[in-house]
N, C-alpha and C positions, 0 to 999 in steps of 0.2 A: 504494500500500500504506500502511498504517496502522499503527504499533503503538505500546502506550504502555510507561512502563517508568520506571526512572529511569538518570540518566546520571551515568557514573561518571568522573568530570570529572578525575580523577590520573591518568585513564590516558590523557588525551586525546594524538592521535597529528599535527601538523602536519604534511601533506605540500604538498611545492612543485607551485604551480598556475600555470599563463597563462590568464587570462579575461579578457571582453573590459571588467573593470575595471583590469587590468593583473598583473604580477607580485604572486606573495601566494602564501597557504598555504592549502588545503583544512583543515578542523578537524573530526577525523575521531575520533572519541566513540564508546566503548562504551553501550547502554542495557541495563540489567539487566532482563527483562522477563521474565514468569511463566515462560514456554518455555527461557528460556536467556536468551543474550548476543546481541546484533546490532549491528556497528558502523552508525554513521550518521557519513554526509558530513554536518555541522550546515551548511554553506557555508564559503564568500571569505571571508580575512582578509588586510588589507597585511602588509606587513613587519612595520611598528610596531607591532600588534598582532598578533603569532605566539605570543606568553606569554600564557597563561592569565590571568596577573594584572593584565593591559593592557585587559582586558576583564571587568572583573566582573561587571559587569549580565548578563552574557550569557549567564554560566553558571547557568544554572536549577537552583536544588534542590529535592527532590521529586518527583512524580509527573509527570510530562510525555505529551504525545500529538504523535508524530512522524507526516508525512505526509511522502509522498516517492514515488522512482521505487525500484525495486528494481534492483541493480545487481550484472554479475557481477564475481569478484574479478580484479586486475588484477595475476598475479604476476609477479614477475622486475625489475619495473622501469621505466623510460621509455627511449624510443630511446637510445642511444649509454652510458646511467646507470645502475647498477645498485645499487642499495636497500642502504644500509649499516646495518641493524638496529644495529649494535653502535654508532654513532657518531650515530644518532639522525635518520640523512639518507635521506627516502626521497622517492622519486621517482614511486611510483603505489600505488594504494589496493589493498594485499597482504592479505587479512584474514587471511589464514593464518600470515604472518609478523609481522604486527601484534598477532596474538593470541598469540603465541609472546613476540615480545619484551616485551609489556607484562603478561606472565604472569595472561593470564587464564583463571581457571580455569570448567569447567565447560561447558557444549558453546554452542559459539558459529556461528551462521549460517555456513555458506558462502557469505555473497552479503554487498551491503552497502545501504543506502537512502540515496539522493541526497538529502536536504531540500528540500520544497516552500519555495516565495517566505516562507510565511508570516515575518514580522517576530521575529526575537530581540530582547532586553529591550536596549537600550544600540547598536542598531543592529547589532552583529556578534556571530557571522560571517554573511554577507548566503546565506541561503539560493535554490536556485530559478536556481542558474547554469546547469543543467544543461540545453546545446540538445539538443534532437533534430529533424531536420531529416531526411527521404527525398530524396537526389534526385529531381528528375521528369524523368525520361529518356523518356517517352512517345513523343514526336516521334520521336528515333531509333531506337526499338523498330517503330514505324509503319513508318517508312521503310526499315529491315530487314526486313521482313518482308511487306512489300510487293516490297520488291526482288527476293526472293527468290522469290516467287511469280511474279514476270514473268519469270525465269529459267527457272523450272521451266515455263512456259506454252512461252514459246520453245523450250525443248527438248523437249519434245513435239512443238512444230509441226514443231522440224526431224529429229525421229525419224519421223514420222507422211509428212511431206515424201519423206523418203530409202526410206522401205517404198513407196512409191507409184510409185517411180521403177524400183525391181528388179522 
């Protein structure tokens, strides 16, 4: 998905992340864009840069065009964690409650956009962390369902066996 807009960079939302660059924060950005509001995953930030002001370059003013995955909201929180809006500690990408605490007005996406790889100004936050990976389970789906068909042959046979014999 695509959408351009501009990002409203005060209301930007840190949430705690593990990727496979290590511990760090998602930097999770309203864009104002014709339709309304949509937050975006901008990417990975370390610790060290978690304050907006640790990263200047990054923060783009103007016009912008986000590229990304669409993504659904993720409320309540993270295993065992639960999202302390008031205290500024959140745990997973709520856009309902994120849009509540950072009082944004006017109608804002139910969904949120993961950022493509493409490069921010200053190196962060490193977008395009986002895997998606299917298992491939094929083999054991084969073999289930192979299995089960020799089953059911068998039992035919020994239905078919047992009517022959009465």
């Amino acid at each position: 998905m695509t959408v351009s807009g501009v990002f409203l960079h005060d209301r930007e939302t840190p949430v705690q992340a593990v990727t496979e660059r290590g511990a760090g924060w998602w930097v999770v950005t309203p864009l104002r864009t014709p339709m309304g509001l949509v937050l975006v995953n901008r990417g990975f930030a370390p610790t060290e840069l978690k304050a907006p002001q640790s990263r200047p370059l990054g923060q783009a003013a103007g016009p912008v065009r986000v590229t990304g995955l669409l993504r659904a909201s993720e409320p309540g929180g993270a295993f065992l964690r639960r999202n302390a809006p008031a205290d500024g500690r959140w745990y997973s990408r709520d856009v309902a409650a994120i849009a509540r605490a950072k009082g944004l007005a006017g109608p804002v996406a139910p969904f949120f956009i993961d950022a493509d790889a493409t490069p921010n100004a200053g190196g962060y936050p490193v977008g395009g962390l986002t895997v998606v990976r299917f298992r491939n389970s094929h083999l054991a789906y084969a073999l289930t369902w192979f299995g089960l068909c020799g089953l059911s042959l068998a039992g035919a046979a020994i239905l078919i066996r047992s009517g022959r014999r009465a």
